[in-house]
C-alpha positions, 0 to 999 in steps of 0.5 A: 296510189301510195295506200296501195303501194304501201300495202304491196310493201307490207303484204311482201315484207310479211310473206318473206319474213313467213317464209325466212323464218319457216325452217327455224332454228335449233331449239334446246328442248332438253336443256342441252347443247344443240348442233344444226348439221345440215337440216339435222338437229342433235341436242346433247344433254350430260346426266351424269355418267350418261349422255343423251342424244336427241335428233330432229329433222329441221325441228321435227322429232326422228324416230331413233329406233333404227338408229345407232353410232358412238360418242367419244370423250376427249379430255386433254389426251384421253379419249373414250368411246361408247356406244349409242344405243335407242332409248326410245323416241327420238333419244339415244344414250350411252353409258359415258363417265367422263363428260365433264366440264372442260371436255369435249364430247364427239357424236357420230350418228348412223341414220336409220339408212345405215348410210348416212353419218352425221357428226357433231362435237359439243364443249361441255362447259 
């Protein structure tokens, strides 16, 4: 009876950890910065004068062709904002001097719906 009351443990205890982990977490599969909001993932990545955003839905790549929005750039007391524009897959970039170390870089995306706007902020470190 305990064989098989620990087993019922066992099977249990490896269903829930499947099941908690099935969604997963936020991955950096740029090398950037990730934001999870809601069930969408936005991972920042700084190249120089240009930013890249990359979208996921809970870890699945979103087509960002029909996608668009801005990044603004606070350092201190001066703000910038550009344009997010699709770059193929699921990136959208912007021409963005200014995301530097110690800046702060906003992200507002419009879906593909033209409704939905998700927004991040990312501390460039």
């Amino acid at each position: 009876m305990k064989k098989i009351l620990g087993m019922i443990v066992l099977a249990t205890a490896s269903l829930a950890s499947g099941l908690a982990g099935a969604h997963g977490s936020p991955v950096a599969n740029h090398g950037g910065m990730v934001q999870a909001v809601g069930e969408t993932w936005l991972e920042l990545v700084v190249k120089g004068d240009k930013v890249e955003l990359y979208v996921q839905d809970d870890g699945d790549d979103m087509p960002a062709a029909d996608m668009g929005g801005k990044v603004t750039i606070v350092k201190g007391a001066a703000k910038s904002e550009f344009a997010l524009k699709p770059a193929g897959g699921n990136k959208l970039e912007a021409q963005a001097p200014g995301a530097v170390k110690g800046s702060k870089v906003l992200a507002v995306l419009i879906l593909a719906d033209k409704k939905t706007k998700v927004s991040a902020g990312f501390d460039i470190k």
